[in-house]
N, C-alpha and C positions, 0 to 999 in steps of 0.2 A: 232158713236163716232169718234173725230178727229184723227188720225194716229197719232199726234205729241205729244198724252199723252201717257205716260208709267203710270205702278204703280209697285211698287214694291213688289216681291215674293221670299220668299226663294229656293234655287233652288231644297230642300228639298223637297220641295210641287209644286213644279213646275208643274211635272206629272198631282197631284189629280187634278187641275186648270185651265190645256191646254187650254182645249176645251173651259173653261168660257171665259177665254182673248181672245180665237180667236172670241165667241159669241159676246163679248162687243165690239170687235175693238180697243181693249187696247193693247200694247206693252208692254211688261214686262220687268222689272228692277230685272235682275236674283241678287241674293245677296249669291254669293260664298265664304261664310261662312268656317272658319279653317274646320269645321267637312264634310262640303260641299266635301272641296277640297279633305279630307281623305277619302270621302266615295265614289268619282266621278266614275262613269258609261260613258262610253266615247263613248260609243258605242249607250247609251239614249241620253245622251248630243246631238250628232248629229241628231239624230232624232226627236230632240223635235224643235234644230233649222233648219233642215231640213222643219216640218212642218209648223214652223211661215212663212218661205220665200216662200211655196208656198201657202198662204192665203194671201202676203203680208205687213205681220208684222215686224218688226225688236224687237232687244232688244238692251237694255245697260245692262248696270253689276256696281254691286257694290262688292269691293275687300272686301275680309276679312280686319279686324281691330283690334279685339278684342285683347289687348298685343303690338299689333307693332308698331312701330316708324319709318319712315323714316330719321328722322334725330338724333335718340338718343343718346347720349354720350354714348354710351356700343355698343362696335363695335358685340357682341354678339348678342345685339338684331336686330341691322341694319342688320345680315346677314340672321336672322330668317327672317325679315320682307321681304328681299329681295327674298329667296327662298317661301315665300308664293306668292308674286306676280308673281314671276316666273311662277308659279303654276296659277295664275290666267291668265296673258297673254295666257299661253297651252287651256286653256280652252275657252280664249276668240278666237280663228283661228277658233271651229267650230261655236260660237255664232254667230261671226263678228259683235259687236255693233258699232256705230258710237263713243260711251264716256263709258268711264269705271270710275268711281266716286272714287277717293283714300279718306281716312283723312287723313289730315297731319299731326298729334301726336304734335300738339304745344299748353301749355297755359300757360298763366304766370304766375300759382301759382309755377310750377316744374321749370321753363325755364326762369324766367324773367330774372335772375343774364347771365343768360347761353344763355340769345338768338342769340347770332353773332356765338356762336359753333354750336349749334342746327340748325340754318340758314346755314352755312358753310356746316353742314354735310348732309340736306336735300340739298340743291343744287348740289350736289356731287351723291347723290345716285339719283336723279331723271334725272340727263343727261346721268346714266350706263341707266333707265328704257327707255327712248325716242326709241330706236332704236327696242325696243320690241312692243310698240305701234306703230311706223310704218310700222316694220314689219302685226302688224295686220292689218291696215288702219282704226285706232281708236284714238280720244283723249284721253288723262289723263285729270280730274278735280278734283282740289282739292278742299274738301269741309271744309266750317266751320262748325267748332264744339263749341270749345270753345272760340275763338276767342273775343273780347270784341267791336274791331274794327279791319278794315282789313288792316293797314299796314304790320303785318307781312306777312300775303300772296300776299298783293302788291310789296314788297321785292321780295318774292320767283318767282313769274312769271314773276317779270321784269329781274330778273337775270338769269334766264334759258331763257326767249325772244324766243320762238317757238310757231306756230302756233298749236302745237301738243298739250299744256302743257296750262291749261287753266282752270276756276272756276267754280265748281257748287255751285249755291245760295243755303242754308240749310235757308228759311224765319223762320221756326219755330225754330233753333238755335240760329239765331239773335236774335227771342223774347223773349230767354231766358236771352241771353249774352250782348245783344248787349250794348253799351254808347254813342249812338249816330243814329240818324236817320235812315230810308227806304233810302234814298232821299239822303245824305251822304252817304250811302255805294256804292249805285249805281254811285255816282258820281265818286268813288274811283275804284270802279271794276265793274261796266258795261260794260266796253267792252271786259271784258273778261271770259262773261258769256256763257259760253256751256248747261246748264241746271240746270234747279232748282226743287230742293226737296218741297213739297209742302202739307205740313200739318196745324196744328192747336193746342194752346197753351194758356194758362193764364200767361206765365212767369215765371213758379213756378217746373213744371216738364215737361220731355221730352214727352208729353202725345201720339201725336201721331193721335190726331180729325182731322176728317174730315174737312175739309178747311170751315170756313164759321161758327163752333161749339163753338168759343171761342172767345180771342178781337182780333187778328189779323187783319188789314185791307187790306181787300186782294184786294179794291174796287185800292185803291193805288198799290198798289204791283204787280198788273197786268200790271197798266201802267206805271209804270216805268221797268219793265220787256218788256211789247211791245215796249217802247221809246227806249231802251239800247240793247235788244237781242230778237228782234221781231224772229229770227230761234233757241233760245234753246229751247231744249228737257223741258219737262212738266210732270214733275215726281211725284204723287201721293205716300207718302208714310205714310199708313193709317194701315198697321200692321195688318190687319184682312181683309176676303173676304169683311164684313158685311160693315165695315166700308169704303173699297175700293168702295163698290155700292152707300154708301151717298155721297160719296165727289164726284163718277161721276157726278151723279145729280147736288151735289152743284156748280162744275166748270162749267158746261155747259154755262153758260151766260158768261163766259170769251171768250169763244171761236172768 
C-alpha cells in the first residue's frame, strides 16, 4: 500500500488496530476527539507514535469539533474551542503529523447575516493557532463541511496567506453541499490543498462508503486532485475497519 494513504481512526481504537495499519502500510488519521483528549495516556500516545516511525509510518490528526467554533460570536465558545486545540497541538509534539485537519464552524444557515464577524473573528483566532503549528512542524487544514461553495474559505486562507494555513478537500462533503462543480472548486482552491478526505455518498446523508460504493466520480476527482495537489495526503475516511479494507482495494487503481 502506498505511504501517502492514511485512513482515519479514533484514537480510541488506535491501540486494538496498530498492528493492522502497520500490516496494510496505512497511515493513520488519529481523530482526537473531546473524550479523546479527556481520556489521553501520554505515556501510550508516545509509543504508539513511537512505533509508526520505526516501521516508517507517519500520521495526521483530526482536531476535536463536536460544539466548537473558531470563529463564533460568543467569545465563550471561541475560548473552549481554543483550549481544545490547545490540547490537540500537546498531543500532536509526540504524533508529529505533517497536517492536522481543523472544521471551520461556518454555514449560512447560522452565519449568513453574520459572516464578516464570524470571518473577522476566525482570522483572529487562527493567527493566535499558527505559531502552535509551527511549533510542531505541521500544517493546519481547514475542511469543508457545510460549505455550499468555497469562497468563504478562499477568504479565510487568503487573509491569514501562510504556507502553514491551508485546505483539506472533504469530496463526500461537497457531494452533499456543494452548487457548483469538481472542476470549479478546484479551480478556486487547488492550490491550497494539503489533503483530502475521501469517502462516498448519494448526496443525501453523511454515509461514509467506501470510495467507489455510490455516484461520486472519483474517475474525475482523482485527476483533478493529481492536476492541482499531486503531494496531498490521501485520506480514507470509511468509519469502520471493514469498510477501511473496501475502499483500500477500491483506490488502488488511483495510485
Amino acid at each position: 500500500m502506498s505511504r501517502r494513504v492514511h485512513a482515519s481512526i479514533p484514537w480510541l481504537r488506535l491501540e486494538e488496530h496498530l498492528e493492522l495499519f502497520i500490516a496494510r502500510r496505512v497511515n493513520p488519521e488519529v481523530n482526537l476527539s473531546a473524550e479523546a483528549l479527556d481520556n489521553m495516556d501520554l505515556t501510550l500516545l508516545k509509543g504508539q507514535a513511537v512505533r509508526l516511525r520505526q516501521v516508517g509510518l507517519t500520521a495526521s490528526v483530526h482536531a476535536a469539533f463536536m460544539d466548537l467554533n473558531p470563529g463564533s460570536l460568543d467569545s465563550t465558545i471561541r475560548n473552549a474551542t481554543r483550549q481544545r486545540f490547545e490540547q490537540v497541538f500537546s498531543a500532536a509534539e509526540l504524533l508529529q503529523p505533517k497536517v492536522i485537519v481543523f472544521h471551520p464552524g461556518y454555514d449560512d444557515l447560522r452565519y449568513g447575516d453574520y459572516r464578516q464577524a464570524w470571518l473577522d473573528n476566525s482570522i483572529a483566532f487562527w493567527r493566535e493557532m499558527l505559531p502552535l503549528a509551527k511549533g510542531v512542524g505541521c500544517r493546519i487544514a481547514v475542511e469543508n463541511i457545510f460549505e455550499k461553495e468555497p469562497s468563504i474559505l478562499k477568504e479565510l486562507l487568503t487573509a491569514i496567506d501562510d504556507a502553514s494555513f491551508r485546505h483539506c478537500f472533504d469530496v463526500g462533503h461537497w457531494n452533499m453541499f456543494h452548487t457548483g462543480t469538481l472542476e470549479q472548486w478546484f479551480a478556486v482552491m487547488g492550490g491550497f490543498v494539503v489533503e483530502s478526505h475521501i469517502h462516498d455518498n448519494f448526496g443525501l446523508r453523511d454515509d461514509h462508503l467506501p470510495l467507489g460504493e455510490a455516484e461520486i466520480d472519483f474517475d474525475l476527482f482523482f485527476s483533478l486532485l493529481k492536476q492541482h495537489a499531486p503531494d496531498a495526503v490521501w485520506t480514507i475516511e470509511a468509519h469502520t475497519i471493514e469498510r477501511m479494507e473496501r475502499a483500500l482495494v477500491n483506490i488502488a487503481k488511483y495510485f
